[in-house]
CHARMM-style PDB file with segment names, atoms N, HN, CA, C and O in Angstrom:
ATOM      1  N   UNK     1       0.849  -1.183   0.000  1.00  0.00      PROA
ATOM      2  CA  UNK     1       0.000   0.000   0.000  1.00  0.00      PROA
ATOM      3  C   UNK     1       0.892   1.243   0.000  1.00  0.00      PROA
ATOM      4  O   UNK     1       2.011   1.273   0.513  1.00  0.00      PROA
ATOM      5  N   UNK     2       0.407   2.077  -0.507  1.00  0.00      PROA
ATOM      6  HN  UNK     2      -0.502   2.052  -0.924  1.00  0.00      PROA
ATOM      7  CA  UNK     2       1.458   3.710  -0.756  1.00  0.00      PROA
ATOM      8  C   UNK     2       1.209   4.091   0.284  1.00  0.00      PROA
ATOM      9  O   UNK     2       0.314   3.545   0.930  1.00  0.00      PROA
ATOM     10  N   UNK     3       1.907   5.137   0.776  1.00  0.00      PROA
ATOM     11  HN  UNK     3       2.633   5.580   0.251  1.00  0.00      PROA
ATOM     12  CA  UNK     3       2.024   5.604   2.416  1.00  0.00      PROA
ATOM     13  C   UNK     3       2.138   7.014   1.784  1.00  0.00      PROA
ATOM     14  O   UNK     3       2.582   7.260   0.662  1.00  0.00      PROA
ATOM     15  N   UNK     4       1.667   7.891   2.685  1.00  0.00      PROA
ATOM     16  HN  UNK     4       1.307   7.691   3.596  1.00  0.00      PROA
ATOM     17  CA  UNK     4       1.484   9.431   2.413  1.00  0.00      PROA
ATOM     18  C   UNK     4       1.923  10.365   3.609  1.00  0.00      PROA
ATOM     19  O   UNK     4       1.140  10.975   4.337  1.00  0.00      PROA
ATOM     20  N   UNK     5       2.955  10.376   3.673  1.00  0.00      PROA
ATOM     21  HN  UNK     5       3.591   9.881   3.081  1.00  0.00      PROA
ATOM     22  CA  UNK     5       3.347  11.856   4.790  1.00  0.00      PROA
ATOM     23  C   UNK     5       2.928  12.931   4.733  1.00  0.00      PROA
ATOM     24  O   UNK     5       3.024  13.802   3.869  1.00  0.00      PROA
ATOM     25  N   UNK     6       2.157  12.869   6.229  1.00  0.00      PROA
ATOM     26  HN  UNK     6       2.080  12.161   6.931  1.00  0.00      PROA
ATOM     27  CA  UNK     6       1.412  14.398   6.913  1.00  0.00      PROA
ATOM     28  C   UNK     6       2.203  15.137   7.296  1.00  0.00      PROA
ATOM     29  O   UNK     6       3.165  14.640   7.883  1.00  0.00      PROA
ATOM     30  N   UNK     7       2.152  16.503   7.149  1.00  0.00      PROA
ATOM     31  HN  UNK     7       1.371  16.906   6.673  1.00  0.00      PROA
ATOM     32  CA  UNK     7       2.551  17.591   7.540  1.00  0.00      PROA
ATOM     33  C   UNK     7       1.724  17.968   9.142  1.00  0.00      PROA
ATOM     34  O   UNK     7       0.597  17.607   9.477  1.00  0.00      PROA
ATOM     35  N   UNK     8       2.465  18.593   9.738  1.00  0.00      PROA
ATOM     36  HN  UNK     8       3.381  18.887   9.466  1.00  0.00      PROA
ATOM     37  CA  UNK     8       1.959  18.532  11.387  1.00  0.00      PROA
ATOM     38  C   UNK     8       0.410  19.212  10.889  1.00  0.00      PROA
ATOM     39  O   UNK     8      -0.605  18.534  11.044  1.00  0.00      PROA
ATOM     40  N   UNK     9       0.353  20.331  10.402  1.00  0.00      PROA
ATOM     41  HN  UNK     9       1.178  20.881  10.276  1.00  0.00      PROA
ATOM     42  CA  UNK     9      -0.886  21.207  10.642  1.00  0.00      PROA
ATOM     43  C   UNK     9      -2.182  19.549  10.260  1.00  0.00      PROA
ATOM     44  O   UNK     9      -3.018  19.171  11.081  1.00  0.00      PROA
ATOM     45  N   UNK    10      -2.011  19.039   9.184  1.00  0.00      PROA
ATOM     46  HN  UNK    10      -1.332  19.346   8.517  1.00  0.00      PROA
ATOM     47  CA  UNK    10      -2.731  17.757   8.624  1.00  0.00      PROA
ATOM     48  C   UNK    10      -2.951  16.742   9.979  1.00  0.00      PROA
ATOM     49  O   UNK    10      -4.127  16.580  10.306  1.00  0.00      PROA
ATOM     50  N   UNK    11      -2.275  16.289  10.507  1.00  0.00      PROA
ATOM     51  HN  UNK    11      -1.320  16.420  10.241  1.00  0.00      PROA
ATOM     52  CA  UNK    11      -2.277  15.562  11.699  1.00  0.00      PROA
ATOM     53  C   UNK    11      -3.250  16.600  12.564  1.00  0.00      PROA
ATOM     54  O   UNK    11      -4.478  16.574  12.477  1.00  0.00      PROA
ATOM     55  N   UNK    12      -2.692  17.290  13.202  1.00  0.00      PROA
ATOM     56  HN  UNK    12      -1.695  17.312  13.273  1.00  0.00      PROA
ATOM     57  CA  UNK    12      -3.343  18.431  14.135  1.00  0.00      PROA
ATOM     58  C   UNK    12      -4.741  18.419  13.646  1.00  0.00      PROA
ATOM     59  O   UNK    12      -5.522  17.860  14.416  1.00  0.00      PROA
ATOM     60  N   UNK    13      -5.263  18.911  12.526  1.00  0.00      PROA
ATOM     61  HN  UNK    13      -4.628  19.364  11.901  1.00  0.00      PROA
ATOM     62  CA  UNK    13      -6.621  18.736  11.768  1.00  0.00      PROA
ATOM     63  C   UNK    13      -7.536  17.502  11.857  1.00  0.00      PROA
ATOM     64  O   UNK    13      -8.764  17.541  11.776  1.00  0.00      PROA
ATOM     65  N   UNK    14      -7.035  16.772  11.973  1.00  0.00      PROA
ATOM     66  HN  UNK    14      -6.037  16.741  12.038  1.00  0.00      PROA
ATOM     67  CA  UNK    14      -7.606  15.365  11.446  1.00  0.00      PROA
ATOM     68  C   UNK    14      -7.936  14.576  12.747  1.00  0.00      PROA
ATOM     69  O   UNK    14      -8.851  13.756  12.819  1.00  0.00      PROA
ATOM     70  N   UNK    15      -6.924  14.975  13.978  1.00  0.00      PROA
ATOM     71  HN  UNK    15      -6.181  15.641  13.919  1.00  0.00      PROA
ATOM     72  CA  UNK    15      -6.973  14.768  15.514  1.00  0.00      PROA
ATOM     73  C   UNK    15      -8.031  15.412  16.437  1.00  0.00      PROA
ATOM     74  O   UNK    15      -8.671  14.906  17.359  1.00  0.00      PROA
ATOM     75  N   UNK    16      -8.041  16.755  15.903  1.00  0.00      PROA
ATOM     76  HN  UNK    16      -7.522  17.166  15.154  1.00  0.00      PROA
ATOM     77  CA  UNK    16      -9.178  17.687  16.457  1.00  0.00      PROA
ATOM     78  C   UNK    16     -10.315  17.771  15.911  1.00  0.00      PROA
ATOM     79  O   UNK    16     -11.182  18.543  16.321  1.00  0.00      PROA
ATOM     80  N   UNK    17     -10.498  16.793  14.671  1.00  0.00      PROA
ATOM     81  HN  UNK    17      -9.795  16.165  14.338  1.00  0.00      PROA
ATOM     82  CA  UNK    17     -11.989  16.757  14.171  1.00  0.00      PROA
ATOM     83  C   UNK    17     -11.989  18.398  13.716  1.00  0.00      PROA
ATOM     84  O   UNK    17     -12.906  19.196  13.910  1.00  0.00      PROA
ATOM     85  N   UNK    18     -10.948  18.606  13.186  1.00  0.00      PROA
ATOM     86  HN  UNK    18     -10.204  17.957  13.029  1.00  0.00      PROA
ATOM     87  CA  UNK    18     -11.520  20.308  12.590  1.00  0.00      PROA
ATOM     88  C   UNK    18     -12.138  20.192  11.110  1.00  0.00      PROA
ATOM     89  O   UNK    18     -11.877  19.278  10.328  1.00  0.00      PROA
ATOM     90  N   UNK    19     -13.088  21.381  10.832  1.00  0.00      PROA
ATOM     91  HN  UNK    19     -13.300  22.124  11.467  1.00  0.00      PROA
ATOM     92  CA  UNK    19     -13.724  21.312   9.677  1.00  0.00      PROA
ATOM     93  C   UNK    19     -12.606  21.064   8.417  1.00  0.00      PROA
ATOM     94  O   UNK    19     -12.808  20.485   7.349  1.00  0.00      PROA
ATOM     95  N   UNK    20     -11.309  21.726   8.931  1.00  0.00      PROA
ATOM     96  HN  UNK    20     -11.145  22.196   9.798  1.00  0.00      PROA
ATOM     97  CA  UNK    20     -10.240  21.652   7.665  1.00  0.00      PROA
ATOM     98  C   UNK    20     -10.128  20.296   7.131  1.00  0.00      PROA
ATOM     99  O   UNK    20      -9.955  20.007   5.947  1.00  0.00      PROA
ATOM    100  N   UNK    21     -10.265  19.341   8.306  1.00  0.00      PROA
ATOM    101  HN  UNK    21     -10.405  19.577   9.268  1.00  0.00      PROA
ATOM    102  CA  UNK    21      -9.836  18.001   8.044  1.00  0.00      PROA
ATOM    103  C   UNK    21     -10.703  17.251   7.118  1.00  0.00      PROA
ATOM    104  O   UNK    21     -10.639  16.025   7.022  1.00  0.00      PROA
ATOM    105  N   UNK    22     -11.408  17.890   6.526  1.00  0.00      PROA
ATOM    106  HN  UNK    22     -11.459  18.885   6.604  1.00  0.00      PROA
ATOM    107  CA  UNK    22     -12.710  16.646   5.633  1.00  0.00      PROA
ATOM    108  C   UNK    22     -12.115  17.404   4.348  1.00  0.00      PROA
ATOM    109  O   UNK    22     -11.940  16.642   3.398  1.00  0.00      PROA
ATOM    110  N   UNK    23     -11.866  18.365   4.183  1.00  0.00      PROA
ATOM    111  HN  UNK    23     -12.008  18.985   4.955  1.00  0.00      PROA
ATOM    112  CA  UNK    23     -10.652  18.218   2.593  1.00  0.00      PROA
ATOM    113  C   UNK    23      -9.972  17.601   2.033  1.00  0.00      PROA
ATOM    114  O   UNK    23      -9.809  17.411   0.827  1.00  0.00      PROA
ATOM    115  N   UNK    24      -9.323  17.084   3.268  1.00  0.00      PROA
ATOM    116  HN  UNK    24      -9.455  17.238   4.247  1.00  0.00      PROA
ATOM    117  CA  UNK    24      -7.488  16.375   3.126  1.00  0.00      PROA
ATOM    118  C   UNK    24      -8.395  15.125   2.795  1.00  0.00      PROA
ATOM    119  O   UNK    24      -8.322  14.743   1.627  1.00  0.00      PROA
ATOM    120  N   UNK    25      -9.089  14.552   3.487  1.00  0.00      PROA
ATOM    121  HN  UNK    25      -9.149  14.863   4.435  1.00  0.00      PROA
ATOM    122  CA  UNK    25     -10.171  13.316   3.967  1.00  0.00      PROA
ATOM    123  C   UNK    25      -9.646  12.400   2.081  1.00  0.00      PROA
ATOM    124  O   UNK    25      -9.096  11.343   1.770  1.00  0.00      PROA
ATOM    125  N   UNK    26     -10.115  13.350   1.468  1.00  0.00      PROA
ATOM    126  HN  UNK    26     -10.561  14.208   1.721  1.00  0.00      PROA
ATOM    127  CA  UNK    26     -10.153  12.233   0.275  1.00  0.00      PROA
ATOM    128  C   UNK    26      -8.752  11.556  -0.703  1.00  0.00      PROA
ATOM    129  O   UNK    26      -8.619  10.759  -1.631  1.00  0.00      PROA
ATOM    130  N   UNK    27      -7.807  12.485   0.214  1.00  0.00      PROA
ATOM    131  HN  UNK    27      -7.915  13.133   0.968  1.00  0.00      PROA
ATOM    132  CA  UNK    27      -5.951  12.319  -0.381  1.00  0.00      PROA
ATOM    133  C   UNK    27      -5.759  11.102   0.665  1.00  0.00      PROA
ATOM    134  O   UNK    27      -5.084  10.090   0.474  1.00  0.00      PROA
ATOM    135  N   UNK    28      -6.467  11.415   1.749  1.00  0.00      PROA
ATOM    136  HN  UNK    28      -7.016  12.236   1.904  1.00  0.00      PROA
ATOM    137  CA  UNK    28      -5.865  10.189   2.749  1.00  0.00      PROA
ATOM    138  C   UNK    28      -6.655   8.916   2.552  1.00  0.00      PROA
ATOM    139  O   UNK    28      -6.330   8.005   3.314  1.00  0.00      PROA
ATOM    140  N   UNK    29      -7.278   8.750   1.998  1.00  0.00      PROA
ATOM    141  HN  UNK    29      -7.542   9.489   1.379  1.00  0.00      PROA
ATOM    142  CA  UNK    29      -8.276   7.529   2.208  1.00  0.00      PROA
ATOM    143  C   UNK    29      -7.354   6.857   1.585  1.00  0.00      PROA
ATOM    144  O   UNK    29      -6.598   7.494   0.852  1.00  0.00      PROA
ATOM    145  N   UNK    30      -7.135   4.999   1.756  1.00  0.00      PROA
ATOM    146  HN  UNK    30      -7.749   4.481   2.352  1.00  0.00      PROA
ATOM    147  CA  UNK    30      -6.929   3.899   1.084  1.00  0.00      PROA
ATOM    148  C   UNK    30      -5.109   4.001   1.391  1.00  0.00      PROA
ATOM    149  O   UNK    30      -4.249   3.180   1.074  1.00  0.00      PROA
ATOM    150  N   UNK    31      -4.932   5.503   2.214  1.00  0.00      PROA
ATOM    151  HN  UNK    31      -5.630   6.171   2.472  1.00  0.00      PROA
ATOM    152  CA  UNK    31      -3.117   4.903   2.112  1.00  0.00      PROA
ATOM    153  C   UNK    31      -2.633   5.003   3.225  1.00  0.00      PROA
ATOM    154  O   UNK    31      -2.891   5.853   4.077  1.00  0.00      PROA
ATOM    155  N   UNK    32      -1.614   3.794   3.296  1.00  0.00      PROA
ATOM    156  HN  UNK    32      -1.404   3.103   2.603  1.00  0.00      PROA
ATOM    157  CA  UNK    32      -0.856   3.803   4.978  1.00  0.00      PROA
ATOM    158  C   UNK    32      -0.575   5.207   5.363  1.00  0.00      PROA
ATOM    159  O   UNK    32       0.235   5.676   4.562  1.00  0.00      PROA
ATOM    160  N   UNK    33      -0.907   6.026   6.230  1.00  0.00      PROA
ATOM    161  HN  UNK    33      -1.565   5.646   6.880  1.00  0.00      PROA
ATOM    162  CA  UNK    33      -0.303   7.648   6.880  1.00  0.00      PROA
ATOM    163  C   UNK    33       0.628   7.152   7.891  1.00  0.00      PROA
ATOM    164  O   UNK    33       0.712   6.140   8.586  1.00  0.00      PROA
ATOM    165  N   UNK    34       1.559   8.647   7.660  1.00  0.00      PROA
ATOM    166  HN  UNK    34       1.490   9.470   7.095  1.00  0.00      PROA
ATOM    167  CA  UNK    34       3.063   8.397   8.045  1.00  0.00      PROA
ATOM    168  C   UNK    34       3.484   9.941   8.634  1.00  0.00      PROA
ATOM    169  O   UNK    34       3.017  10.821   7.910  1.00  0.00      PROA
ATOM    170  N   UNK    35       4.126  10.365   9.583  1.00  0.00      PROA
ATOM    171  HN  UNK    35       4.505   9.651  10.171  1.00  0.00      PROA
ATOM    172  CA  UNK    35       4.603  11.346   9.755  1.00  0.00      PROA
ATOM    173  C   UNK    35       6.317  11.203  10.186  1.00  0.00      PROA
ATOM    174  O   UNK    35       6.955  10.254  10.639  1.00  0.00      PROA
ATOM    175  N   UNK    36       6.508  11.883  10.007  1.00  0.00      PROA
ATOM    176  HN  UNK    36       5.989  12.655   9.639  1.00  0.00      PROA
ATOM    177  CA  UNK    36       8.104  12.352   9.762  1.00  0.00      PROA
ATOM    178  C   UNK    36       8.618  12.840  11.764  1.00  0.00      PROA
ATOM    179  O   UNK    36       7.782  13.255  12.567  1.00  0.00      PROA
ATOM    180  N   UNK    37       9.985  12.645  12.072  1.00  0.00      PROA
ATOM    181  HN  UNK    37      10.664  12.308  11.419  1.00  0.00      PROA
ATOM    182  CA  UNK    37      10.513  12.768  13.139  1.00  0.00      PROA
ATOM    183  C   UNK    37      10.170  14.932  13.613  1.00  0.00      PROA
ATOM    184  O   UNK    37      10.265  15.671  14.593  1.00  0.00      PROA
ATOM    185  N   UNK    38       9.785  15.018  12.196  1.00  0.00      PROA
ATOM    186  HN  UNK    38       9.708  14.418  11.400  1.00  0.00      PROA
ATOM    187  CA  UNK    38       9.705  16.453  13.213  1.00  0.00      PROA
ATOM    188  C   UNK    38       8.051  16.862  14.002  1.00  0.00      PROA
ATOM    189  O   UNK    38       7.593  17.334  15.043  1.00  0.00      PROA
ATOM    190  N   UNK    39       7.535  16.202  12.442  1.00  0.00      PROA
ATOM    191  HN  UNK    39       7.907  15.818  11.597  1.00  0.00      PROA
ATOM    192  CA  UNK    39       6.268  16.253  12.960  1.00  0.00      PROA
ATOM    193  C   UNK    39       5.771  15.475  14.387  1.00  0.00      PROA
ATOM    194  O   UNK    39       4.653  15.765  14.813  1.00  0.00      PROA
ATOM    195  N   UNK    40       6.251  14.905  14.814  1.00  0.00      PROA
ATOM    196  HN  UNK    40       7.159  14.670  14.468  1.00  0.00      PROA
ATOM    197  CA  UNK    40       6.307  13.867  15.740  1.00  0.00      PROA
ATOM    198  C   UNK    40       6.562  15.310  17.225  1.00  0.00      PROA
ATOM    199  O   UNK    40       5.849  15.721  18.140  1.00  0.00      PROA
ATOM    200  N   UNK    41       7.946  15.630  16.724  1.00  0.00      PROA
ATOM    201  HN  UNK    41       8.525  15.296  15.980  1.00  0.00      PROA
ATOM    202  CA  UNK    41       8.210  16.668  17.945  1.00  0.00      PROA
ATOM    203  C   UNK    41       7.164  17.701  18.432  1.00  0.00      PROA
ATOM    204  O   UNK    41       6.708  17.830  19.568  1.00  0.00      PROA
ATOM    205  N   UNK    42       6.821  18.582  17.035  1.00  0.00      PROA
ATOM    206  HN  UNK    42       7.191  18.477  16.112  1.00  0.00      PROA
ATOM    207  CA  UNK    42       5.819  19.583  17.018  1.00  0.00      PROA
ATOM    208  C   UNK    42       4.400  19.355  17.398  1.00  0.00      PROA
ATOM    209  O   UNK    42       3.654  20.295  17.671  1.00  0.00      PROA
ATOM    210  N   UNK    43       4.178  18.619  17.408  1.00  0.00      PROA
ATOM    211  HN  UNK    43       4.784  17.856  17.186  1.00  0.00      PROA
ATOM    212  CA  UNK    43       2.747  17.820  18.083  1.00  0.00      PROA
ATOM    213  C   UNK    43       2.851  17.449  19.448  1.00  0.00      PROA
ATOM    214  O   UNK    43       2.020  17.827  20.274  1.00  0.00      PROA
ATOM    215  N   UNK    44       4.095  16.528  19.819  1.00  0.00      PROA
ATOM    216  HN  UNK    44       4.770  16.220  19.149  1.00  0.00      PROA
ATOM    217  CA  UNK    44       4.547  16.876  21.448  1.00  0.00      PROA
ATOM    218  C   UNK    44       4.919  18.454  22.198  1.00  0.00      PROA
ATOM    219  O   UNK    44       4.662  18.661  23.384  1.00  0.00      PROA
ATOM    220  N   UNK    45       5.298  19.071  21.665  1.00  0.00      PROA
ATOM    221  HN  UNK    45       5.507  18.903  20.701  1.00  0.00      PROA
ATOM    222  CA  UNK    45       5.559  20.401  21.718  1.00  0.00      PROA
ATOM    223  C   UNK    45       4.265  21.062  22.150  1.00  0.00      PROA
ATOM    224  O   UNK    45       3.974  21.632  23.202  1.00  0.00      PROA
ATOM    225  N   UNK    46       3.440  20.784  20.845  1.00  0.00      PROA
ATOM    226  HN  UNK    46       3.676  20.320  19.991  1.00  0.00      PROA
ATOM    227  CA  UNK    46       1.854  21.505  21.443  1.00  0.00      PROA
ATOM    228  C   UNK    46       1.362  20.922  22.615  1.00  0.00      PROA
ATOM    229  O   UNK    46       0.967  21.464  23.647  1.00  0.00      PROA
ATOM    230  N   UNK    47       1.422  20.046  22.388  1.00  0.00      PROA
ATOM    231  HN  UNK    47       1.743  19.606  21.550  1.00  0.00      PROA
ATOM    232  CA  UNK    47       0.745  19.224  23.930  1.00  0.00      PROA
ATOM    233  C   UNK    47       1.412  19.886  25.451  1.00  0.00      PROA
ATOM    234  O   UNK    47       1.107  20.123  26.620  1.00  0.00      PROA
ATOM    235  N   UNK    48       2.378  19.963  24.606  1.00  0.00      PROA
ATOM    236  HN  UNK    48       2.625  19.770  23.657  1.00  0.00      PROA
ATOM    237  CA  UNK    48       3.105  20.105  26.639  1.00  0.00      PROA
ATOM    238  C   UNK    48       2.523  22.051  26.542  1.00  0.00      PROA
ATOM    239  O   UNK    48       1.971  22.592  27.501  1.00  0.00      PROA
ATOM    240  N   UNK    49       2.767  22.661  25.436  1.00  0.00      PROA
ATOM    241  HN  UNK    49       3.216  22.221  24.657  1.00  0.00      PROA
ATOM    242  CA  UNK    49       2.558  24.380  25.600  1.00  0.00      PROA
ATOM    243  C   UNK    49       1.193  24.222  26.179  1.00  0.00      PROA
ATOM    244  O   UNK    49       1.056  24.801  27.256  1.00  0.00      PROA
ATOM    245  N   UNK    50       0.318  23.684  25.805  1.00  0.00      PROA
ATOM    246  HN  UNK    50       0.430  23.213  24.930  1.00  0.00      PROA
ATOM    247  CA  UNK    50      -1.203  23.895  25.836  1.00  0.00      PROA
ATOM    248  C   UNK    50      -1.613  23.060  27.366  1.00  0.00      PROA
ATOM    249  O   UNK    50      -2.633  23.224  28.035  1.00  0.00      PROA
ATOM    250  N   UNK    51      -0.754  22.375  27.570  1.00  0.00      PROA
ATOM    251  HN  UNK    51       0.075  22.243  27.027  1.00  0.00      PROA
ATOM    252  CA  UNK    51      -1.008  21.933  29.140  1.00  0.00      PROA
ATOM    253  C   UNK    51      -1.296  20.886  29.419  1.00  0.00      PROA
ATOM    254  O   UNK    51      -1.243  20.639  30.624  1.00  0.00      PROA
ATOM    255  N   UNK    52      -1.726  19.788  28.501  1.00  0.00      PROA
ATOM    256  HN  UNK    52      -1.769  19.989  27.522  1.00  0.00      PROA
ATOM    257  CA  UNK    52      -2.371  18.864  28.358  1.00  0.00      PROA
ATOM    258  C   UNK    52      -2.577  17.537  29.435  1.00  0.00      PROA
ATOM    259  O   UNK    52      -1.455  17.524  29.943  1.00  0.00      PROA
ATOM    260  N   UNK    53      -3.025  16.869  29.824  1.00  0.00      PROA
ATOM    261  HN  UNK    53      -3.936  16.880  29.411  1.00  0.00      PROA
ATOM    262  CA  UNK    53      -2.796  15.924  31.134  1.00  0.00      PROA
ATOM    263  C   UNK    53      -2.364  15.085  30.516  1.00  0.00      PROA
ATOM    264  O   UNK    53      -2.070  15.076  29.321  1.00  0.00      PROA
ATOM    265  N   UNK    54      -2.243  13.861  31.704  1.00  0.00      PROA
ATOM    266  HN  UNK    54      -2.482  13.869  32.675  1.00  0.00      PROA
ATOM    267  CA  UNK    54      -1.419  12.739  31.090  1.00  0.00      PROA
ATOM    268  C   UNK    54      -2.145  11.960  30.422  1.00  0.00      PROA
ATOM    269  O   UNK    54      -1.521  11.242  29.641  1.00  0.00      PROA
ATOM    270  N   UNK    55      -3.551  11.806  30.452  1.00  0.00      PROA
ATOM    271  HN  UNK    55      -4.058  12.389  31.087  1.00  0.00      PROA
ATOM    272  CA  UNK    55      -4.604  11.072  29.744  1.00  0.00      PROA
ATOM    273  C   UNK    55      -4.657  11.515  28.185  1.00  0.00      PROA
ATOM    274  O   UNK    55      -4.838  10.811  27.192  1.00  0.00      PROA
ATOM    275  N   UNK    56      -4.507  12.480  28.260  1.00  0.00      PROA
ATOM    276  HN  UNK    56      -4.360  13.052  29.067  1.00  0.00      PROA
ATOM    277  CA  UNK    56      -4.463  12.989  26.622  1.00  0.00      PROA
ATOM    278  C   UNK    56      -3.342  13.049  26.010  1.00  0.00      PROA
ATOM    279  O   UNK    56      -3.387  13.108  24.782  1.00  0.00      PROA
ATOM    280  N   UNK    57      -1.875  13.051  26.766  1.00  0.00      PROA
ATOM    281  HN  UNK    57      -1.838  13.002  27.764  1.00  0.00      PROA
ATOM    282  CA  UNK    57      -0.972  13.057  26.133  1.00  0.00      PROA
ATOM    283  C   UNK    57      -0.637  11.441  25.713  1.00  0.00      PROA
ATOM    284  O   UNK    57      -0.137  11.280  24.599  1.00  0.00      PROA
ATOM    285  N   UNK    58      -0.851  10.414  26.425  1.00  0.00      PROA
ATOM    286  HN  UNK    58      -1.257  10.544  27.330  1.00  0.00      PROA
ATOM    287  CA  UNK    58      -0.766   9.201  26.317  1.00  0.00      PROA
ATOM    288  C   UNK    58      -1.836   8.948  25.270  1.00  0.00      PROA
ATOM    289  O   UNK    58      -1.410   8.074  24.515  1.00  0.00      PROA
ATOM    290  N   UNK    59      -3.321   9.441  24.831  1.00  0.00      PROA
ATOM    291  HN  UNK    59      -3.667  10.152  25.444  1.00  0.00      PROA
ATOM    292  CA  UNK    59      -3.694   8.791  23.635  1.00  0.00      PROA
ATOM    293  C   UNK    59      -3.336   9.800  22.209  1.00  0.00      PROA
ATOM    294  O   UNK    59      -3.893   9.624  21.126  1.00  0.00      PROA
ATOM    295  N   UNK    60      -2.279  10.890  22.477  1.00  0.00      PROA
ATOM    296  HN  UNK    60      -1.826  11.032  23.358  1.00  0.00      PROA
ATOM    297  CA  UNK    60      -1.974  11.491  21.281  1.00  0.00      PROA
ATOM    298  C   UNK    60      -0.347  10.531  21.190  1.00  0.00      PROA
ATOM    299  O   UNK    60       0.059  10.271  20.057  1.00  0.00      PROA
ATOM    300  N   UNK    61       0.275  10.182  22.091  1.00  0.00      PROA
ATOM    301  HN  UNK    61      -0.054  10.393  23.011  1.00  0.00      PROA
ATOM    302  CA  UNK    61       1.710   8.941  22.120  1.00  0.00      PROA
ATOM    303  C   UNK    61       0.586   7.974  21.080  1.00  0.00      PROA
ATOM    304  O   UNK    61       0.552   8.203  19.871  1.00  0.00      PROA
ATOM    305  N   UNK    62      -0.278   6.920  21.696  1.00  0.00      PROA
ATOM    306  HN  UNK    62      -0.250   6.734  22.679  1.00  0.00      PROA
ATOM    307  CA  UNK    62      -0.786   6.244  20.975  1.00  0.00      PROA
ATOM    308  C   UNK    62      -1.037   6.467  19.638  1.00  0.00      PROA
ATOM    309  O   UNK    62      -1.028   5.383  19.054  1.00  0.00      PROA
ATOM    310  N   UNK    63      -1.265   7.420  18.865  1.00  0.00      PROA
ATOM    311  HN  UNK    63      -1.273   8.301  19.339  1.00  0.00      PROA
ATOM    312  CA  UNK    63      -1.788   8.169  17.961  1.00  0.00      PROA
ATOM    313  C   UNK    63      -0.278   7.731  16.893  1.00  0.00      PROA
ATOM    314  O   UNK    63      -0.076   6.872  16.036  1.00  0.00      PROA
ATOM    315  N   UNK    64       0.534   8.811  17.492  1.00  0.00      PROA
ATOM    316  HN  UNK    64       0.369   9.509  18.189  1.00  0.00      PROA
ATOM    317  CA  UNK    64       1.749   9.374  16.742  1.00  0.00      PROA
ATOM    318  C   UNK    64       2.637   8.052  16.947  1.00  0.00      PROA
ATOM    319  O   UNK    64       3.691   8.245  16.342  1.00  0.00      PROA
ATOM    320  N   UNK    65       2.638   7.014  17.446  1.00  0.00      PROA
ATOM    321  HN  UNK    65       1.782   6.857  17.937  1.00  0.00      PROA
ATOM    322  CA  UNK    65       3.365   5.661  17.533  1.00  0.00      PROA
ATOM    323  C   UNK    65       2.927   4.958  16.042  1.00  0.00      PROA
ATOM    324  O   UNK    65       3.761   4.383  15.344  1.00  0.00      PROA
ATOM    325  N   UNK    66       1.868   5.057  15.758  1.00  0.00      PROA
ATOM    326  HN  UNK    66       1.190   5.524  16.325  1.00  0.00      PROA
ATOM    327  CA  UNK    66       0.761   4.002  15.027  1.00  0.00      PROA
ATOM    328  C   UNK    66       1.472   4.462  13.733  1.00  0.00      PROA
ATOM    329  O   UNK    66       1.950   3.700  12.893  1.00  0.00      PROA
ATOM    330  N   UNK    67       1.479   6.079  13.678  1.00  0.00      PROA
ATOM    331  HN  UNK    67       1.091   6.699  14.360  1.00  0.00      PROA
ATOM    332  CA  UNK    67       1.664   6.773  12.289  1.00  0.00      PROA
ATOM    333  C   UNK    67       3.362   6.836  12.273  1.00  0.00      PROA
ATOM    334  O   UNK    67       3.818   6.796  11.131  1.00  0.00      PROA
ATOM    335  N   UNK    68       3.972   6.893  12.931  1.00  0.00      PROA
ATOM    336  HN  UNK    68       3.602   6.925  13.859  1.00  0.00      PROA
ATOM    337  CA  UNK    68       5.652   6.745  13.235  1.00  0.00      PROA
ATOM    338  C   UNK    68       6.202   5.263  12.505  1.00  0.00      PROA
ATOM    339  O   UNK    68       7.246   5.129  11.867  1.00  0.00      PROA
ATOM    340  N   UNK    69       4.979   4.005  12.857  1.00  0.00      PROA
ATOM    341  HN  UNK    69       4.131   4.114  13.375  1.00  0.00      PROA
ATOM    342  CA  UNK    69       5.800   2.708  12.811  1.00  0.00      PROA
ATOM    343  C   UNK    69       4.664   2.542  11.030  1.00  0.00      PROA
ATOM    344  O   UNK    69       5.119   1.699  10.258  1.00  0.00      PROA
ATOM    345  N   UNK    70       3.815   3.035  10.707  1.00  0.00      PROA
ATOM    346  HN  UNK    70       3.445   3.720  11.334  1.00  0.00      PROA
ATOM    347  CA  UNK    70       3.462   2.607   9.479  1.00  0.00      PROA
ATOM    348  C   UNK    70       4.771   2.145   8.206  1.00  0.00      PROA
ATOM    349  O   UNK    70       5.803   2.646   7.758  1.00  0.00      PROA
ATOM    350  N   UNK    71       4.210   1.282   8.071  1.00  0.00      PROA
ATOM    351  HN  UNK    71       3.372   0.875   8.435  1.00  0.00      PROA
ATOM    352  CA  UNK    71       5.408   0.916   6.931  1.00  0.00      PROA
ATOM    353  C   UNK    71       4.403   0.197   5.448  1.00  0.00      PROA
ATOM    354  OT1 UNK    71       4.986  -0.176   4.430  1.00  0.00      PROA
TER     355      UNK     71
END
């Protein structure tokens, strides 16, 4: 299957159920998603600025593990 690397803002979108995210919706369908070591950071980054608890930071780990190990 082809694999498609997200750009953080795409991840961020697609996590928060934002209206932006039903655009992208039809590039992503049918392919392994993949994000890159920075995007990975910048998404931890937000989490810790914005305050986040440990319950939410552990199912955005879950999240960004899944899309890290896609192959």
């Amino acid at each position: 299957m082809a694999v498609r690397l997200l750009d953080t803002n795409i991840v961020s979108f697609v996590l928060k159920g934002h209206s932006l995210a039903t655009g992208y919706q039809q590039h992503l369908a049918g392919y392994t998603l993949a994000i890159s070591f920075m995007t990975l950071a910048e998404m931890r980054e937000g989490a810790i600025l914005a305050g986040w608890g440990k319950r939410r930071v552990a199912r955005l780990e879950t999240t960004l593990n899944q899309l890290l190990l896609a192959q």
